[in-house]
C-alpha positions in Angstrom: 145.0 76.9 143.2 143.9 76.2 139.3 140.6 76.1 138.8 138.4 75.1 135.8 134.4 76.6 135.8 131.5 75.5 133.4 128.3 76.8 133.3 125.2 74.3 131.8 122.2 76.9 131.7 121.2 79.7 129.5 121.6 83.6 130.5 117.8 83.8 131.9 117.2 79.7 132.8 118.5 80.3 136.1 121.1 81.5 138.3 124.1 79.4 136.9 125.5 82.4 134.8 125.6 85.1 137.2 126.3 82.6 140.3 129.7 81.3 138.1 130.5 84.7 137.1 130.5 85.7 140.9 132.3 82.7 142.2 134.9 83.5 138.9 135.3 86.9 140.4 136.1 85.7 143.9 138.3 83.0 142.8 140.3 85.6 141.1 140.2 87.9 144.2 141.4 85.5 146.2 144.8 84.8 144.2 143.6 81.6 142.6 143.9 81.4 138.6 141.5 80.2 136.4 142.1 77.4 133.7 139.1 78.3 131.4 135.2 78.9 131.5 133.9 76.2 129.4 130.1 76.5 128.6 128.3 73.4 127.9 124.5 72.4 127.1 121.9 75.1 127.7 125.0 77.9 128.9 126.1 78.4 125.2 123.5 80.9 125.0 125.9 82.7 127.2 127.9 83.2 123.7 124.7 84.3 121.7 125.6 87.1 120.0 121.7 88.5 119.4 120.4 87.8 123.0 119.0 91.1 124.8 118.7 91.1 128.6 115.2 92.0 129.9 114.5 95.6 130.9 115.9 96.0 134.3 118.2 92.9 134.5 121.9 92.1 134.1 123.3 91.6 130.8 125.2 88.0 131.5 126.1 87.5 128.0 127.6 91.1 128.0 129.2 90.7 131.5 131.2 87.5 130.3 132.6 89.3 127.7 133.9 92.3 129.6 134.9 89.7 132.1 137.0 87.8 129.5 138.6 91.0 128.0 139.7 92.2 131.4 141.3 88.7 132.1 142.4 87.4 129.2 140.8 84.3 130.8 139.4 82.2 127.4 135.4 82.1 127.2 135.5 78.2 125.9 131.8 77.1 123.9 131.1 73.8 123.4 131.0 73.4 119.6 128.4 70.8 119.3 125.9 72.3 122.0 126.9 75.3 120.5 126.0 74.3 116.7 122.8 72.7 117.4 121.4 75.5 118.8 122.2 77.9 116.7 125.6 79.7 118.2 127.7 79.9 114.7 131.3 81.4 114.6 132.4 83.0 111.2 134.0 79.5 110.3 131.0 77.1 111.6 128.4 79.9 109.8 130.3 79.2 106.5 130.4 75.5 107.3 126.8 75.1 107.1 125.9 77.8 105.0 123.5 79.8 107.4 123.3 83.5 107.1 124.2 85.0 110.3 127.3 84.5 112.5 125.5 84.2 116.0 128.9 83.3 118.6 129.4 86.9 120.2 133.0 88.2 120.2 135.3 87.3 122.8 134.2 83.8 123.2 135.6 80.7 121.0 133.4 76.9 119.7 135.5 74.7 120.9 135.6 70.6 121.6 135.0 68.8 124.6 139.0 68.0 124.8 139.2 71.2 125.6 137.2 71.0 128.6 138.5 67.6 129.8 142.3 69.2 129.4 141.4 72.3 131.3 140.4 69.9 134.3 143.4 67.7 134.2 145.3 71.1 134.4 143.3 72.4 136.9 143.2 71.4 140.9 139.2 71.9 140.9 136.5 71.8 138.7 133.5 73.6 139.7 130.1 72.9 137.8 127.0 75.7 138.0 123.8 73.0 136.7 121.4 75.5 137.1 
């Protein structure tokens, strides 16, 4: 089974993150593929580049990146949620002339087409709101 994962809150604004990086685990465990993660509204700040976890607490932005390296599995941001609040790529950061590039490595701003291909590929499409 083909699965397609997005994840709508930031790192710390709930348990979205670490909930669809455990199910993305176990879907992999169990034989299934995944499509792409797609992060959309408040989960771009997954992608932040200058976030820094709280003493004592998992690093999700950090964790998706090791998970994305070790699957090859592409980290997918939403380009205009990602733009408006403040998650620039090289390109985007040059675009708009701002002064830091903000998207961390191993994730990619991308369009919603992306997302809405990766479901019609896909034979599920799992959501974590919050």
């Amino acid at each position: 089974m083909k699965y397609t994962i997005a994840i709508h809150s930031a790192p710390y604004g709930g348990s979205a993150g670490q909930a669809g990086l455990a199910f993305a685990r176990a879907v992999l465990a169990a034989g299934h593929e995944i499509s792409r993660v797609f992060f959309y509204h408040e989960g771009v700040y997954q992608a932040l580049s200058s976030a820094v976890a709280p003493q004592g607490e998992v690093d999700l932005p950090a964790a998706w990146r090791t998970f994305g390296e070790e699957t090859g599995i592409e980290l997918a941001v939403c380009i205009a949620n990602g733009i408006k609040r403040g998650v620039l790529s090289a390109d985007e950061n040059d675009r708009y002339e701002r002064n830091a590039v903000t998207l961390a490595p191993g994730f990619e701003l991308v369009g919603l087409g992306q997302l809405i291909d990766a479901i019609v590929s896909s034979d599920r499409y799992i959501e974590f709101p919050q």
